[in-house]
Structures are given as structure tokens and as C-alpha cells.
C-alpha angles and dihedrals in degrees: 000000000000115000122263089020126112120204111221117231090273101051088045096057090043080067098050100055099038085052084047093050097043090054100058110083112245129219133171103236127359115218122205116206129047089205114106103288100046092041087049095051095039089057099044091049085054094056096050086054102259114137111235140190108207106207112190131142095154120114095224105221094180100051100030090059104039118111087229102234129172125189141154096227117080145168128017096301101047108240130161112278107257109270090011108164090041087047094057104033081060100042086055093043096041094043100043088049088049096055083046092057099037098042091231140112119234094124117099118159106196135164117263112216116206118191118225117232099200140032078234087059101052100056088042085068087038081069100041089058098063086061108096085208091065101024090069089071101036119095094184137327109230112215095183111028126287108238105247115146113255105005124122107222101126087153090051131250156241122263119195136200145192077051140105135097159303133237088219085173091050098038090047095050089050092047089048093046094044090055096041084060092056085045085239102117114080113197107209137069131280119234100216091210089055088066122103120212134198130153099270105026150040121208118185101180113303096349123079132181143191089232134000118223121199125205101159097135111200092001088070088084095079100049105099083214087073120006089122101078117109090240108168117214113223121187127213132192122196133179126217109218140193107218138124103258123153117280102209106059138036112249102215124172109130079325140057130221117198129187109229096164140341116313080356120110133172113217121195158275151282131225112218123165090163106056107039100163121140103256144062128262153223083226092058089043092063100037086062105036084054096051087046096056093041089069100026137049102202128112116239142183128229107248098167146327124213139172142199146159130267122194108230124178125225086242091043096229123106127255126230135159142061136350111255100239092018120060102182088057105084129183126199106186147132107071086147109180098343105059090129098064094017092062104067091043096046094041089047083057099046094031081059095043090047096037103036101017090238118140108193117202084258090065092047082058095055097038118141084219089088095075098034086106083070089056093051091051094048089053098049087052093061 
């Protein structure tokens, strides 16, 4: 203030709340949930420049079990994964960037090699690989076995490439550590009626941003800001065994079998949408040591079994984009069983709506707005 001079009313309360404002610590967009999804989008924001604030308290059991997997093939027919060849050429890219930047290693691409059943099978595979579409993910098609201990292919295989797994434990520590350097990971929840929300900001305490972001997966169900969504839990059970598989390929034939460590392999998972309660079974135990035993002929030993939830859609195909009502109040949800592959991909599409303002047609088929009429119903109900 300059001496001898008096502010009217107006101009006083011009300097509060600019004092208010300039004490809060500004992002451009706060993320809430640490699990794959949030810890993907975050990264990939960051590296476009945009300063972030990662929230996240939730022990992601989802993502924090899961094998990591990530393969073309999908569902009981075995058709391409939607976007494929999109979806793969941005996992690569998005990962191997990740362990650069981080300075840490969760990345392992590595061949899945799936056994025939039949002689039918595998020329029906003999005629899938002509095509360029599919050859660009088969390594090589076995028409005798391959040779790999243990495992039960005596009419051959499929071996893919440009798949393997993630290390999710591993990527989202790093993620987290990475964040908590640049003070920019807060490690607590965020009450939703604490927020306060205006056109063109969002301030949660002492934080404000310009947009919120939420990637809570199943927990979604209990923010009021989008509980409406017609998010499916699916639960999934996995064991963790002691046996002598091969170390160099994924086993995978209505089970998975994944190398964590020497002579120790995950095998997954289960896919229950009746019992969803929060532990695992005896139920779950059986149903993968069967299948286990139906594709390889080792012995094995129990290490560990373990569950959690994953958010599917009815469409199958994740949801991203704004609040209905409030623009500045964003989701990205519903990788379902594919987050590992899904969330670079995703993240690429919203990170290029929110950064450069352009909304692809494959935007426009994840949009939240799809489901905008459930939000209206639920509304009306009130």
C-alpha cells in the first residue's frame, strides 16, 4: 500500500482474494488414484508439460494383483483386441519411456505361447497368419510341439509376439516415487464434498486446478460425481506357484502363466461377477490349479493367492471424458481386464483432448456421453 493513501471496500477485498487465491498451490489438473489408470495419465500429462498432483491412499487391489499381461488376442473366440495395432504400438512407446524416465525396470515384453488342441485349430491359425492384419503379431505357428518342459502342445502352438507383462506393483511405485520428488503426489483421500467448484477451477483445500480427474475404478461407485455409471465389478482371483516352467514365454491357454522370479510363476485369473466378496476361495484355488494341470505336467507348490476388483463396462470399452453437468469434473474408467495395454492408449486420447482441444473419433467411442442419459434418470429420481 503506498503511504498516506486509503483502499475503498472494493479494492480491499480485490487484495484478499487475490492473497487467498495466490496461496493455494496451483496444478493443472489433480488426479485422483494412484492405481494403473491414474498413475498412466498422470505420467503422460507430465510429459506433455502439464503440472500434476497425483492423490491417491487406496491400496489398489486390481491393479496391484494383476500379472500384468498384455496380449492381442481376447475373449472366447479369439479375436484381435479392438484398436490392436493402435493399442500396442502405444503400450511399447508409453512403458519403455516410463522405465527411461524413472530410472526403473517393470517393463518385460516377452512371447506368449499359446498350445493348439486340435489339428482344426491349428490351420485355422495357418489361415489367420496370411493375413498382414494378424501376422503382425505372430512370431511363429508349431505344428509339432515346441519343445518347452512341461507344457502339453502335442498338436503344436501359437507363439505370439510384440506381447508380455508388466511389473503394475513395481510401475506404480515408480510413478508414485517419481511424483513424491517434484512434491507433486499426495498420499491421503479426497473428501468429494470438500471440493469447490466454479466454471473454470477446481480447489480442494489448499490445492486448485484448472480440471479433476477421477480414476478410481471400482471405487467410482461411491463418488456421488459418478456413481451413476454402469461400472461392472468383476472380480479376479490369481495363485502364486513354485514350479519349473519355462522362463522365457507365457504360457497362456485359459490360464496364464506369468514368470515373476526365478522357478516363480503367477497364474491367472478368474473371472466372478456372482461372488464378489473381498477374499479369496477355495472356489477360485481349484478353478486355477485345474486349468493348470489341463495344459502342463509339472508339480508345483502354492506360494500365495490373492483377489481384487476390475471395473468392466457393458459395452467393454473404457469411459473417459466430462461430468455431465460439470465440465471441469472428468472420469477415466472401465479398463476392465485389459488396463495394462488400455491406459496408454486411453491416456494418449484424453492427454490430446485436454492439452490440444482435439477430440478423435476414438474419443468420441469412449466418451462418457453415452451414458449421460443414466445420469439424467438418476437425477430425475432424486
Amino acid at each position: 500500500m503506498i503511504e498516506g493513501c486509503k483502499l475503498g471496500i472494493a479494492e480491499e477485498l480485490t487484495i484478499k482474494l487475490f492473497c487467498r487465491v495466490s496461496e493455494k498451490k496451483v496444478f493443472d489438473y489433480l488426479i485422483v488414484g494412484g492405481g494403473l489408470a491414474g498413475s498412466v495419465l498422470a505420467f503422460q500429462l507430465d510429459q506433455l508439460g502439464k503440472r500434476i498432483l497425483l492423490i491417491s491412499n487406496t491400496y489398489n487391489h486390481s491393479s496391484a494383483i494383476a500379472a500384468g499381461l498384455f496380449n492381442p488376442i481376447t475373449g472366447k473366440v479369439l479375436s484381435k483386441t479392438w484398436q490392436a495395432q493402435n493399442i500396442f504400438t502405444a503400450l511399447h512407446h508409453f512403458y519403455l519411456k516410463a522405465e527411461k524416465v524413472t530410472g526403473q525396470h517393470f517393463f518385460h515384453p516377452m512371447p506368449i505361447y499359446r498350445p493348439f488342441l486340435s489339428v482344426e485349430e491349428q490351420n485355422e491359425w495357418m489361415g489367420k497368419s496370411a493375413s498382414a492384419d494378424w501376422a503382425i503379431f505372430i512370431e511363429k505357428i508349431y505344428t509339432r510341439s515346441a519343445g518347452w518342459k512341461g507344457v502339453e502342445d502335442a498338436f503344436g502352438g501359437l507363439l505370439l509376439k510384440q506381447t508380455g507383462f508388466l511389473n503394475t506393483i513395481g510401475f506404480m511405485e515408480a510413478i508414485k516415487n517419481y511424483f513424491s520428488r517434484k512434491q507433486q503426489f499426495l498420499e491421503r483421500s479426497l473428501a468429494v464434498d470438500g471440493l469447490e467448484i466454479t466454471s473454470n477451477s477446481i480447489v480442494f483445500e489448499e490445492y486448485q486446478s484448472e480440471k479433476i480427474i477421477f480414476c478410481e475404478g471400482t471405487h467410482a461407485l461411491q463418488n456421488p460425481y459418478f456413481n451413476w455409471l454402469p461400472i461392472r465389478i468383476l472380480k479376479g482371483e490369481t495363485l502364486t506357484v513354485e514350479t519349473t516352467l519355462p522362463g522365457d514365454v507365457v504360457v497362456n491357454r485359459g490360464i496364464y502363466g506369468v514368470p515373476v522370479k526365478e522357478g516363480i510363476f503367477k497364474l491367472g485369473a478368474t473371472y466372478e461377477t456372482q461372488d464378489l466378496s473381498p477374499t479369496t476361495t477355495a472356489k477360485g484355488r481349484q478353478e486355477l490349479e485345474e486349468k493348470f494341470k489341463e495344459i502342463i505336467s509339472l508339480s508345483y507348490r502354492v506360494v500365495n493367492q490373492e483377489w481384487g476388483y476390475r471395473p468392466t463396462t457393458p459395452d467393454r470399452r473404457p469411459i473417459i471424458g466430462e461430468h455431465p453437468e460439470y465440465k471441469n469434473v472428468m472420469v477415466c474408467n472401465g479398463l476392465g481386464t485389459k488396463g495394462v495395454s488400455l491406459a496408454p492408449f486411453v491416456a494418449n486420447i484424453l492427454a490430446e483432448f485436454l492439452v490440444n482441444g482435439i477430440r478423435s473419433a476414438t474419443y468420441d467411442a469412449v466418451d462418457v456421453s453415452r451414458y449421460y442419459s443414466l445420469y439424467w434418470k438418476a437425477v430425475h429420481k432424486r
